[in-house]
C-alpha positions in Angstrom: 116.4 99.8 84.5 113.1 100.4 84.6 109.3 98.9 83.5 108.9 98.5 80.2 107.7 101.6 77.6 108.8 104.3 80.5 110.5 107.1 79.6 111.6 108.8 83.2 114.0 111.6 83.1 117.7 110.9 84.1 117.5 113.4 86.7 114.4 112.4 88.8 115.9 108.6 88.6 119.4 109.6 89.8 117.3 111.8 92.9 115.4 108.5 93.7 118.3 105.6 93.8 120.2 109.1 96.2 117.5 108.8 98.3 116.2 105.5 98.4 118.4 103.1 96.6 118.0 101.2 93.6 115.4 98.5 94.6 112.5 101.1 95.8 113.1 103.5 93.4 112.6 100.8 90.8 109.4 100.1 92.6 108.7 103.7 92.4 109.0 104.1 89.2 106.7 101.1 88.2 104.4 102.7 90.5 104.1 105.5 88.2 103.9 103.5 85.1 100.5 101.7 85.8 97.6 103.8 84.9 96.2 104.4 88.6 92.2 102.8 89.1 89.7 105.8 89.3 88.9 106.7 93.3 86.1 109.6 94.6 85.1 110.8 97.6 81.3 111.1 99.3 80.4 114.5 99.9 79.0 113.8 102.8 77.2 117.6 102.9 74.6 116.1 100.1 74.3 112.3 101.2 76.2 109.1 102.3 78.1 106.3 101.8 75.1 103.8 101.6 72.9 105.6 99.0 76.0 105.9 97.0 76.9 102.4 97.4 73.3 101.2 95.9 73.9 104.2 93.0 76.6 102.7 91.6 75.1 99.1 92.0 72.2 100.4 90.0 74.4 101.5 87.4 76.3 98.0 87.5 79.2 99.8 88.2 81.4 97.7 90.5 83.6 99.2 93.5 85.6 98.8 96.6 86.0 100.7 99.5 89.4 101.1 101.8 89.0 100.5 105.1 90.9 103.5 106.3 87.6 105.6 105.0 84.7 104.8 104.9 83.5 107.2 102.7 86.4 106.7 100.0 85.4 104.2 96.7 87.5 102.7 94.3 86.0 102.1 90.5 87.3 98.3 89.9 86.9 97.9 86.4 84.6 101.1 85.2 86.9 104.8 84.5 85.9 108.0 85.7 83.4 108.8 82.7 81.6 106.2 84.1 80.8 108.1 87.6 79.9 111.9 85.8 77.7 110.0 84.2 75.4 109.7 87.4 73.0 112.1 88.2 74.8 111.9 92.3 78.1 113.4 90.3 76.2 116.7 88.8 74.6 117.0 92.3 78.0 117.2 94.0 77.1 114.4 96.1 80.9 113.0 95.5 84.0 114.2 94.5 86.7 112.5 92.2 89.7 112.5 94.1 92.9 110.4 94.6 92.6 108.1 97.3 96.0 109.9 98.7 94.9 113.5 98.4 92.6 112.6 100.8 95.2 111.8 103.9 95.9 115.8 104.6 92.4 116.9 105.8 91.6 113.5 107.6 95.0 114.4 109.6 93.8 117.5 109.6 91.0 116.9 111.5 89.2 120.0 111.0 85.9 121.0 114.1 83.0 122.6 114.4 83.8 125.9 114.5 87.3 126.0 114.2 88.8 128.8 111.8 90.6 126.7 109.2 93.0 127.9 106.2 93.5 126.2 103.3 96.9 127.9 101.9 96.9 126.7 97.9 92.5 125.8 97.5 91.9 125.1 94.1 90.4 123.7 92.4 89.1 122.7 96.0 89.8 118.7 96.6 91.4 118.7 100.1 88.9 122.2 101.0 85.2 121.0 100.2 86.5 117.5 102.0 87.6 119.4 105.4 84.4 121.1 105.3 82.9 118.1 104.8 84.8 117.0 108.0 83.6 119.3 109.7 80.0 119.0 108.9 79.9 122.1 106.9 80.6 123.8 110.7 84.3 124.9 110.4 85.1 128.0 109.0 87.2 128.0 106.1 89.0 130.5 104.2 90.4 129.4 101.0 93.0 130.7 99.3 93.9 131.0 95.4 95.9 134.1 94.1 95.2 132.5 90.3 92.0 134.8 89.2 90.6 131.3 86.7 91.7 128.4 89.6 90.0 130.7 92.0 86.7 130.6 89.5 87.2 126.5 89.6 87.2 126.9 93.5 84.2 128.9 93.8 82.5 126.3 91.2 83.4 123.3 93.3 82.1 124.8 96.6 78.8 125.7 95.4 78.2 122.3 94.1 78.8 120.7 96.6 77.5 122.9 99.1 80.3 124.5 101.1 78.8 127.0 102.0 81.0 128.3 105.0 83.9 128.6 103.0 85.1 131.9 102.0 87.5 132.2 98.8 90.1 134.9 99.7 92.0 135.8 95.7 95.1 135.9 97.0 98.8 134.5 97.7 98.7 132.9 101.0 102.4 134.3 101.8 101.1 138.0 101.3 98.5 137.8 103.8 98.3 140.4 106.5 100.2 139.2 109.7 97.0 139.9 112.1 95.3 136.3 110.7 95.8 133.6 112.5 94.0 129.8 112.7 93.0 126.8 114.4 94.2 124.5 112.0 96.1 125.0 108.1 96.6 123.3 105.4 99.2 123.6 103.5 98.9 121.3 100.5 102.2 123.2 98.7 102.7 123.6 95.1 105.2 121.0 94.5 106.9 119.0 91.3 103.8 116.5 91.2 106.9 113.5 91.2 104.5 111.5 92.7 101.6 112.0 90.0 103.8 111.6 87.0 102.2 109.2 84.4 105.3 107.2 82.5 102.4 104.8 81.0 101.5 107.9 79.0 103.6 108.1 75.3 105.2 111.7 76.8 106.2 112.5 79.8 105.2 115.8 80.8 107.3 118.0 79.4 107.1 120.8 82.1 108.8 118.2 84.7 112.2 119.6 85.3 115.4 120.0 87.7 114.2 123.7 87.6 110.9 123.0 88.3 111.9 121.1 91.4 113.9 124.0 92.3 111.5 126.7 92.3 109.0 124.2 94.3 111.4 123.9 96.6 111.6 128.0 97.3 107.9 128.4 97.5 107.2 125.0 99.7 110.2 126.7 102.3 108.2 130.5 102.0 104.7 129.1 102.4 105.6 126.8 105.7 107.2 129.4 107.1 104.7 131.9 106.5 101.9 129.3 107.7 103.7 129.0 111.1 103.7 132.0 111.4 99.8 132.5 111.1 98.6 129.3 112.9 97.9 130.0 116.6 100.7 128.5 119.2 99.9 125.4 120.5 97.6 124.4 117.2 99.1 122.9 114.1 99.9 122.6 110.6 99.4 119.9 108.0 101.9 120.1 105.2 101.5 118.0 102.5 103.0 117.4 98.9 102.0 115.4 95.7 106.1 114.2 95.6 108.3 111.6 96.4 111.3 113.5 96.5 113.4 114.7 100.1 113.9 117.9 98.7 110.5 118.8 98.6 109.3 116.8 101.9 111.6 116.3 104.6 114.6 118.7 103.6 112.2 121.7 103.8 110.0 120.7 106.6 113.9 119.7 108.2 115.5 123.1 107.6 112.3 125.2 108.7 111.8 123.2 112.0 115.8 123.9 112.5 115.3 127.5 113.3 111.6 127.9 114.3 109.5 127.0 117.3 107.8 124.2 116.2 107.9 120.6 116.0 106.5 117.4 114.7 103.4 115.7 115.6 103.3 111.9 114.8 100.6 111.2 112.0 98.1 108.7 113.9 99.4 104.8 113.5 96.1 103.5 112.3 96.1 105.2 109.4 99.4 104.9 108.3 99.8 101.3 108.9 97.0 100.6 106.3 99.3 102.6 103.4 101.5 101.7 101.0 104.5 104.1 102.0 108.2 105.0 101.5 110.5 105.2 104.5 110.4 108.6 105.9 113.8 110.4 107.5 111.4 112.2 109.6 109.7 109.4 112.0 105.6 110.1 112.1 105.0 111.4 109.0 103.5 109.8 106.3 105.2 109.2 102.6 103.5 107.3 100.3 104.7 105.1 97.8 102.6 105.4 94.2 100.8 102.2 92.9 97.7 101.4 91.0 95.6 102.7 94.0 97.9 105.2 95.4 99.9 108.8 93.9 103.2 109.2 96.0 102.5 112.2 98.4 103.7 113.2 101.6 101.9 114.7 104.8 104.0 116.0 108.2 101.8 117.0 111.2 103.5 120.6 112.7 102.8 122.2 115.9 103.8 125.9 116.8 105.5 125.8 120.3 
């Protein structure tokens, strides 16, 4: 049933051959039973793509580079240890990140002086890239209601120099209805089906029906809340770590049912160069995990 030495809940297998049948969700699941090659990110604040190309050849560490982003690298043989080991890694000068975490802020797209949210920060990925993006020009407020993630946060951004980001301690769905934004992100606290490791000898034990659930509630709130706060006639980037239509198109589906907003196709250029899962919503972007890639999902939403 599935690749060898995985040890997938029933539940999350009978959700995938629902949704997508039994030969993809077997393709799926050995997706997330390969241990996934270590990707980071330039911080393009501190430095660039060239003199961290000739660090890691110094260090004999070889690398490849996708050609959707330029300033993406993927460790072919070396693990992460590797890379902290570098003097450019405690100067902030990159970021380890998944290469598929990385598809929210470039559809994103934040601008020089823009006001940008970023709904769920920590521990700051997805918010010290958009202000990257930006050229350390947009401004960002970052939310985090969780007092020690919101410590991480503040951690991430001073090293690697985002400095016109503001940390706001709070829960993005409490915030006071006079806000409103250019541009959010709303990366939402999901199942993480997408990130599971079944290479591992245990499964996480905290994935769960319930789990799934509850994500479910608080994806629905937060979008709602977000269109609510994003200007009419900008948009929203919503985004999720899962492979699962309960968490990506069913809740994006049901909000746009009864609110003034609709999708914005995710550009083709970018997509085509993914790995991805067929969508029930055409132009946005589901991607199926592999070696390279965590499954995630990213819709494009406009307020009308």
């Amino acid at each position: 049933m599935t690749a060898d030495n995985t040890t997938e809940p029933d539940f999350f297998h009978k959700m995938l051959e629902r949704r997508y049948g039994g030969a993809l969700s077997e393709q799926i699941i050995s997706g997330l039973s390969v241990k996934r090659l270590t990707t980071f990110r330039v911080n393009t604040l501190k430095t660039d793509a060239e003199s961290v190309s000739r660090q890691l050849e110094c260090a004999g560490i070889r690398y490849t580079r996708p050609a959707w982003y330029g300033d993406a690298f993927i460790l072919t043989e070396a693990g992460g240890s590797a890379v902290r080991s570098l003097d450019m890694y405690e100067k902030g000068e990159i970021y380890m990140q998944s290469l598929s975490s990385m598809i929210p802020p470039l559809v994103l797209d934040p601008r020089e002086g823009e006001c940008v949210l970023d709904m769920a920060a920590a521990p700051g990925g997805k918010t010290t890239q958009m202000s990257a993006l930006s050229g350390g020009r947009a401004q960002i407020t970052a939310c985090e209601k969780n007092r020690i993630r919101a410590e991480r946060l503040r951690f991430n951004l001073r090293r690697q120099g985002a400095r016109g980001t503001a940390v706001l301690e709070q829960d993005a769905i409490k915030l006071d209805p006079l806000f409103s934004f250019d541009k959010i992100l709303l990366d939402a606290p999901c199942s993480g089906s997408g990130t599971l490791e079944f290479y591992r000898d245990k499964v996480n034990t905290h994935f769960t029906e319930e789990l799934v659930s509850r994500s479910v509630k608080t994806q629905e709130a937060m979008l709602r809340k977000a269109l609510r706060l994003i200007k009419p006639g900008r948009f929203v980037v919503y985004s999720t770590c899962s492979v699962l239509e309960e968490e990506n198109e069913g809740v994006v589906s049901r909000v746009l049912s009864d609110t003034k907003a609709r999708l914005v196709p995710i550009d083709s250029a970018l997509m085509s160069a993914l790995p991805l899962l067929p969508s029930k919503l055409e132009g946005t972007c589901l991607i199926r995990p592999s070696e390279l890639y965590e499954g995630f999902f990213t819709a494009k939403i406009v307020r009308l």
